[in-house]
MIVO-18145 format. One record per residue (C-alpha): residue number from 1; residue in one letter; x, y, z. Coordinates in pm, whole numbers, plus 32768, in hexadecimal, padded with zeros to 4 digits. Example, Ala and Ser with C-alpha at 12.3 -4.5 7.8 and 13.67 -1.06 7.14 Angstrom:
# MIVO-18145
pt num=1	residuo=A	x=84CE	y=7E3E	z=830C .
pt num=2	residuo=S	x=8557	y=7F96	z=82CA .
***
This chain:
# MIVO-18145
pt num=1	residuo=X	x=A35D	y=DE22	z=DE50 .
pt num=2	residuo=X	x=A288	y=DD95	z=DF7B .
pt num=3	residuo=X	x=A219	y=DC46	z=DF85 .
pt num=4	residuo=X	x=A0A0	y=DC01	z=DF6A .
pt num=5	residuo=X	x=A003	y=DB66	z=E08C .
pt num=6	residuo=X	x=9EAA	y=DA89	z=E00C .
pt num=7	residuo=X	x=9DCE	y=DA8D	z=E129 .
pt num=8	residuo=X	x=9D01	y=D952	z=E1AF .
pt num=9	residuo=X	x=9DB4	y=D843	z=E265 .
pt num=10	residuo=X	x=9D2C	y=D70F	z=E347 .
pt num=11	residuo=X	x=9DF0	y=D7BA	z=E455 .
pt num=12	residuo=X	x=9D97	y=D922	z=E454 .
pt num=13	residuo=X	x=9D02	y=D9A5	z=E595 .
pt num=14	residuo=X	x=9C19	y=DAF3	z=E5E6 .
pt num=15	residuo=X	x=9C91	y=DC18	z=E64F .
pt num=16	residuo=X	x=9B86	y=DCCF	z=E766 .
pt num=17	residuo=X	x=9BBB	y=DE2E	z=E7A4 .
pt num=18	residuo=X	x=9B20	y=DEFF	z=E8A6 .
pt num=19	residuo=X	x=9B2E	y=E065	z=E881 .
pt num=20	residuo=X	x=9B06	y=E175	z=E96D .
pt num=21	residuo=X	x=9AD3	y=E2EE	z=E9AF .
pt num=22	residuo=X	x=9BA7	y=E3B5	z=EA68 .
pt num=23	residuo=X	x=9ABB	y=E397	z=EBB9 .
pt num=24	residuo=X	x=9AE1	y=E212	z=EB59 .
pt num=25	residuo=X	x=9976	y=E205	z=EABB .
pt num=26	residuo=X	x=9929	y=E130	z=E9AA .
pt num=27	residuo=X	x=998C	y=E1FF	z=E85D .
pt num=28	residuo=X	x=9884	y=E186	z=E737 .
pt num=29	residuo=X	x=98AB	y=E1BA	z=E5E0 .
pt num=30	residuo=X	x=9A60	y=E19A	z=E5CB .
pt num=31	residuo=X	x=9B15	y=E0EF	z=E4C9 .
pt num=32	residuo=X	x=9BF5	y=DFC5	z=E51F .
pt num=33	residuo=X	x=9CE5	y=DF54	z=E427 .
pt num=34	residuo=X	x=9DE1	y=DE49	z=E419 .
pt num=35	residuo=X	x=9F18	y=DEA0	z=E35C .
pt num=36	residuo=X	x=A01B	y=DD95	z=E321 .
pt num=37	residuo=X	x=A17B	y=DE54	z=E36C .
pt num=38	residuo=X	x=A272	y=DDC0	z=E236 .
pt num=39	residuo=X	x=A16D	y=DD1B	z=E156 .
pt num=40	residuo=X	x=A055	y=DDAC	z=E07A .
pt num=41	residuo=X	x=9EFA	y=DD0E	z=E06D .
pt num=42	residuo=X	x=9E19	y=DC9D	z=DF51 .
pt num=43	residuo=X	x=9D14	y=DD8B	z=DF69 .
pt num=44	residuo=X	x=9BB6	y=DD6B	z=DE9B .
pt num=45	residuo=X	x=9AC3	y=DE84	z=DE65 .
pt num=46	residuo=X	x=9995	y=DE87	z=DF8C .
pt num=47	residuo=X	x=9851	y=DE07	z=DF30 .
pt num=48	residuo=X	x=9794	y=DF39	z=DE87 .
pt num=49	residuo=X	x=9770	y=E053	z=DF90 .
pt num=50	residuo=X	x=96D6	y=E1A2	z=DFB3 .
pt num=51	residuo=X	x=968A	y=E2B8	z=E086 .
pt num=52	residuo=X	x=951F	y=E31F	z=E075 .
pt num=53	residuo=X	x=94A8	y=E49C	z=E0B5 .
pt num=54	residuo=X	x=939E	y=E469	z=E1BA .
pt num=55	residuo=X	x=92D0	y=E587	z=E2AC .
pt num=56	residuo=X	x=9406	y=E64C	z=E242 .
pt num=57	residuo=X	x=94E7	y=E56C	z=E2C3 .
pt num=58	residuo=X	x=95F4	y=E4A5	z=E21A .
pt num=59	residuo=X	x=95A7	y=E2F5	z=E274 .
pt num=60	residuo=X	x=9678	y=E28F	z=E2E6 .
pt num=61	residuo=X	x=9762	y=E3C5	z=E3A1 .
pt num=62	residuo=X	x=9880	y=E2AF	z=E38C .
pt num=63	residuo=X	x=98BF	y=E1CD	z=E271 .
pt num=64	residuo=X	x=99E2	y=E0C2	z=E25C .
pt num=65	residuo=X	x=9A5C	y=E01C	z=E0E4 .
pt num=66	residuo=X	x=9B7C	y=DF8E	z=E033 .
pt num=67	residuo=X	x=9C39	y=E059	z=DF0C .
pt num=68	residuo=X	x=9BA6	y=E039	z=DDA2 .
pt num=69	residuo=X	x=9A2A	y=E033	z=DE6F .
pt num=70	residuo=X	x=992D	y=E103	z=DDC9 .
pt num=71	residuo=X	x=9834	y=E1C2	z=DE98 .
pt num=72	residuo=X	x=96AD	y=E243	z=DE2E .
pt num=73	residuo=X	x=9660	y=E366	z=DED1 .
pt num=74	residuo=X	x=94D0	y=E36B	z=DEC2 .
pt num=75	residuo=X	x=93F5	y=E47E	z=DF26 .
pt num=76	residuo=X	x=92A9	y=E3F9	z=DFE6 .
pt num=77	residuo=X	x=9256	y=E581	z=E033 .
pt num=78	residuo=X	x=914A	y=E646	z=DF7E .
pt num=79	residuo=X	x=925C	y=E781	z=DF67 .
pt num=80	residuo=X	x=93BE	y=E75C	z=DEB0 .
pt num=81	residuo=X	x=94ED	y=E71F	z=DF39 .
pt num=82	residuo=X	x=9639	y=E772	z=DE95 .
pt num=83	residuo=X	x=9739	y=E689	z=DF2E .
pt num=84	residuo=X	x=98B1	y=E6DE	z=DF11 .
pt num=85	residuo=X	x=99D6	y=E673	z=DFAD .
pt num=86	residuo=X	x=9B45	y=E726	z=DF97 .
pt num=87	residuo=X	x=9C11	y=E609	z=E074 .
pt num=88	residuo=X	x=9D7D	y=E5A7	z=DFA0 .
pt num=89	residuo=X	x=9CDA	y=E43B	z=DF99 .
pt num=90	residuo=X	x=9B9F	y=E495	z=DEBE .
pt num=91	residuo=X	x=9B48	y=E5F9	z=DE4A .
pt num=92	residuo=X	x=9A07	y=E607	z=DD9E .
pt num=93	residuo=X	x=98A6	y=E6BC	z=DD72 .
pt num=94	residuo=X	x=9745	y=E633	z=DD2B .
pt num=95	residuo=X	x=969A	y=E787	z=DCDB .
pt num=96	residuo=X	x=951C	y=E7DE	z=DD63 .
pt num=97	residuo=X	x=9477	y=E6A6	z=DCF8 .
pt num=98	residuo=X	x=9362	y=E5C6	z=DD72 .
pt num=99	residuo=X	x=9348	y=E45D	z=DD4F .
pt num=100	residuo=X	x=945C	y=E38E	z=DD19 .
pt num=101	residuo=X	x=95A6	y=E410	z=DC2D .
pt num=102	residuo=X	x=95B4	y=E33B	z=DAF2 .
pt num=103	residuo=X	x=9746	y=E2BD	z=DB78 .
pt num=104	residuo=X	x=97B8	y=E25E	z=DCD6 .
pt num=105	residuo=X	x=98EA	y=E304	z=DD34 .
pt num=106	residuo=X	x=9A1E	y=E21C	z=DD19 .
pt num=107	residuo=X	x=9B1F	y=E21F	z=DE62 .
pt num=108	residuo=X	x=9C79	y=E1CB	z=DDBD .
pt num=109	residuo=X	x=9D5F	y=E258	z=DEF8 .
pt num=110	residuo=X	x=9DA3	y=E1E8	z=E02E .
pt num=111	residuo=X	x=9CFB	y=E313	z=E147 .
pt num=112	residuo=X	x=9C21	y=E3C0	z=E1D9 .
pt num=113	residuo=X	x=9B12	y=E49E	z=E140 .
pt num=114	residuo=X	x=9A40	y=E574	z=E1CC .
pt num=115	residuo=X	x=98F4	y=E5C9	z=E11C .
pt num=116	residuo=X	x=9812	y=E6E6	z=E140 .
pt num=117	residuo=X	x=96E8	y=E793	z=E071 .
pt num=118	residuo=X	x=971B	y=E900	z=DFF3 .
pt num=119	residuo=X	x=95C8	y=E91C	z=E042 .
pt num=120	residuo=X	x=9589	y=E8B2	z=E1B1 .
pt num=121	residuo=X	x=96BC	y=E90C	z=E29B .
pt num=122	residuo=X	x=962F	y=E853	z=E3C8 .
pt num=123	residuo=X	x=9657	y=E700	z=E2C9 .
pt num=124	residuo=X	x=97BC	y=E64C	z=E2F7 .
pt num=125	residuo=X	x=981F	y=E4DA	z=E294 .
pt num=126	residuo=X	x=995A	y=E415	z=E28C .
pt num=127	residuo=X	x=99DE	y=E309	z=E1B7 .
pt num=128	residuo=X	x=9AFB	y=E248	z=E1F8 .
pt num=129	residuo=X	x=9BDA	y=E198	z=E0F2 .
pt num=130	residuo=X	x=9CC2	y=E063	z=E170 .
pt num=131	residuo=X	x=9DBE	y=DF82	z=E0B1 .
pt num=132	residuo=X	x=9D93	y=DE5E	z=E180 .
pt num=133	residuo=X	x=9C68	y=DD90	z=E192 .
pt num=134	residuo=X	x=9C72	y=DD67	z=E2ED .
pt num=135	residuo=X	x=9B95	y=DE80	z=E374 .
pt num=136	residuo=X	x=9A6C	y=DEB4	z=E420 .
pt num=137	residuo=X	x=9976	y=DFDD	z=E4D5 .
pt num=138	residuo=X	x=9942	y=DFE8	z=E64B .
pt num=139	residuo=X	x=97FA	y=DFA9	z=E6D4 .
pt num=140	residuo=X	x=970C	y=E05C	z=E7D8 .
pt num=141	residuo=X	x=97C8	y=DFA2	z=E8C0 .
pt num=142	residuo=X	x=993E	y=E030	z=E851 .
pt num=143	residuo=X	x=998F	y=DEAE	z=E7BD .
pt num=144	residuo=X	x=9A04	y=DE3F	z=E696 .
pt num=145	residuo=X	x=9A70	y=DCE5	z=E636 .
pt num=146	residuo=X	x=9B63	y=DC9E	z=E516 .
pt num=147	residuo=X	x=9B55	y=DB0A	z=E475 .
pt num=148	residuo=X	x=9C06	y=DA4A	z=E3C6 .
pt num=149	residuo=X	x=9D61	y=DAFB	z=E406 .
pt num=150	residuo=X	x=9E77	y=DA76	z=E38B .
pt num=151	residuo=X	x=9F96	y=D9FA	z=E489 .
pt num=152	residuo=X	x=A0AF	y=DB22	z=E468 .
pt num=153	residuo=X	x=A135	y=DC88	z=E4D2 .
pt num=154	residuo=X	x=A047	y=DD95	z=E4B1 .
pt num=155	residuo=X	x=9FE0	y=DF05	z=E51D .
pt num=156	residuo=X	x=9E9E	y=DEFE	z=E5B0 .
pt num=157	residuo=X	x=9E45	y=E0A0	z=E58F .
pt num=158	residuo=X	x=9CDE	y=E117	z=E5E7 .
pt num=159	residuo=X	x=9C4F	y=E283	z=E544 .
pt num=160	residuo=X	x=9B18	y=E33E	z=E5E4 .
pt num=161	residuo=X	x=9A85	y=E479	z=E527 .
pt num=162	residuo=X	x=9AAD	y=E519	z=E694 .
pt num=163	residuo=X	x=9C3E	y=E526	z=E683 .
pt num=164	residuo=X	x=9CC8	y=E65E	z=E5DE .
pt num=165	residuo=X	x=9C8D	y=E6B6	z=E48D .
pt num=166	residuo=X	x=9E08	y=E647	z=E424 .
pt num=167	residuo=X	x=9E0C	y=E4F6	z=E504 .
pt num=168	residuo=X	x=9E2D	y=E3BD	z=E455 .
pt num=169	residuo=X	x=9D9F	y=E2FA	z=E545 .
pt num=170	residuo=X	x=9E7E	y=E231	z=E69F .
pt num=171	residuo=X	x=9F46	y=E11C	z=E641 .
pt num=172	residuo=X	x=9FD0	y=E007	z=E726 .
pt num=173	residuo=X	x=A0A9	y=DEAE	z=E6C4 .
pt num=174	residuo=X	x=9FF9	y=DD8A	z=E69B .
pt num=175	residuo=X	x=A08B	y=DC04	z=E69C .
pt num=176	residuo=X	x=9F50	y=DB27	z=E600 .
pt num=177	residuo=X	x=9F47	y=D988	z=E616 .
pt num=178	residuo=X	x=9E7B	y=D888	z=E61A .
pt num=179	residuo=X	x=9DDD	y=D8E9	z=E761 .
pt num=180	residuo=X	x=9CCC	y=DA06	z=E77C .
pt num=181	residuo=X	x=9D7F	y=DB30	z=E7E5 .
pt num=182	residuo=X	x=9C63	y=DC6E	z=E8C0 .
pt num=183	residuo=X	x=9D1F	y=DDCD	z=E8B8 .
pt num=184	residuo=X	x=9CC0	y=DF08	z=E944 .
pt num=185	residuo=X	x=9D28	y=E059	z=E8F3 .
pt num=186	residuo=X	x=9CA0	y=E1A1	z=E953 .
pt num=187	residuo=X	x=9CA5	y=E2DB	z=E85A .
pt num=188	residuo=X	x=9CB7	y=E47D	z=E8D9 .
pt num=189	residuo=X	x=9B69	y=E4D1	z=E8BB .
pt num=190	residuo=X	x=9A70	y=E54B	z=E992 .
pt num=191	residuo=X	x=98EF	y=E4A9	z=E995 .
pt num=192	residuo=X	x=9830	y=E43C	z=E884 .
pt num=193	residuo=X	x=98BA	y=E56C	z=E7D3 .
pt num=194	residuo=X	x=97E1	y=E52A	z=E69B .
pt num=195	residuo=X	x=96D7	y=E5AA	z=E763 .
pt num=196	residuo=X	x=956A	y=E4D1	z=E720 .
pt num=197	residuo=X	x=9555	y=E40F	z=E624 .
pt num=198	residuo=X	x=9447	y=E414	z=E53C .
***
């Protein structure tokens, strides 16, 4: 059995990492996460989440949160969506409705899942599950900072929803201290493959 690592010490340091695109552009929207690589985390749920239906879009396209988070899926359009997603980490369907469902949709695994709407083709969201609670989206500007890291051995691995369908996401070794550690790491794919954002 792996030990449990408690998080929050008076010498944990942040972790900045700047993400790039294959041209070496600043890649929004990817998912940094800080893996430990022999201990296990305490993990709590993320605050209440959801992913609203909006000018038949999903809001947001990418979503970060922690296993056992549950996620609302509200519809703010005057047609219905049905939202559905068949990824290993959460299969489920929230058939035509409008409004919001009576019960959020609880993320127990560790993943990725892609969403879509049976409905509206062109609509596409992702949500990703971590086991760690050091995590974090990057900005407009391809950054993403990480506090309050523990001092330890870790995997550092970064995921984009523009890296092949069967890609976990890039993963490099990390050494964290009490000093502030800046990494950079550029992902495979080409730019802002998203396309505009709504």
């Amino acid at each position: 059995m792996l030990p449990l690592l408690l998080c929050g010490s008076a010498q944990a340091g942040s972790v900045a990492v700047n993400v790039t695109d294959a041209a070496g552009k600043p890649l929004p929207l990817a998912v940094v996460s800080i893996e430990p690589v022999t201990a296990k985390l305490a993990v709590q749920p993320s605050a209440p989440t959801q992913v609203a239906q909006s000018k038949r879009q999903f809001v947001p396209r990418v979503s970060v949160v922690t296993v056992g988070t549950s996620v609302a899926f509200p519809n703010q359009d005057t047609v219905r969506h049905h939202v559905y997603s068949f990824s290993p980490t959460k299969n489920f369907e929230l058939k035509l409705y409008s409004g919001v469902p009576a019960q959020p949709v609880l993320f127990d695994k560790p993943g990725i899942a892609v969403l879509g709407c049976n409905i509206h083709d062109q609509m596409a969201a992702w949500i990703v599950v971590v086991d760690t609670p050091f995590y974090a989206l990057t900005s407009a500007e391809g950054h993403a900072r990480v506090n309050a890291v523990t001092p330890g051995s870790y995997r550092v691995k970064v995921w984009h929803p523009g890296l092949p369908g069967n890609s976990d996401g890039v993963s490099q070794a990390l050494t964290v201290g009490a000093a502030d550690i800046e990494q950079a790491m550029r992902l495979d794919v080409g730019v802002n493959p998203l396309g505009p954002q709504p």
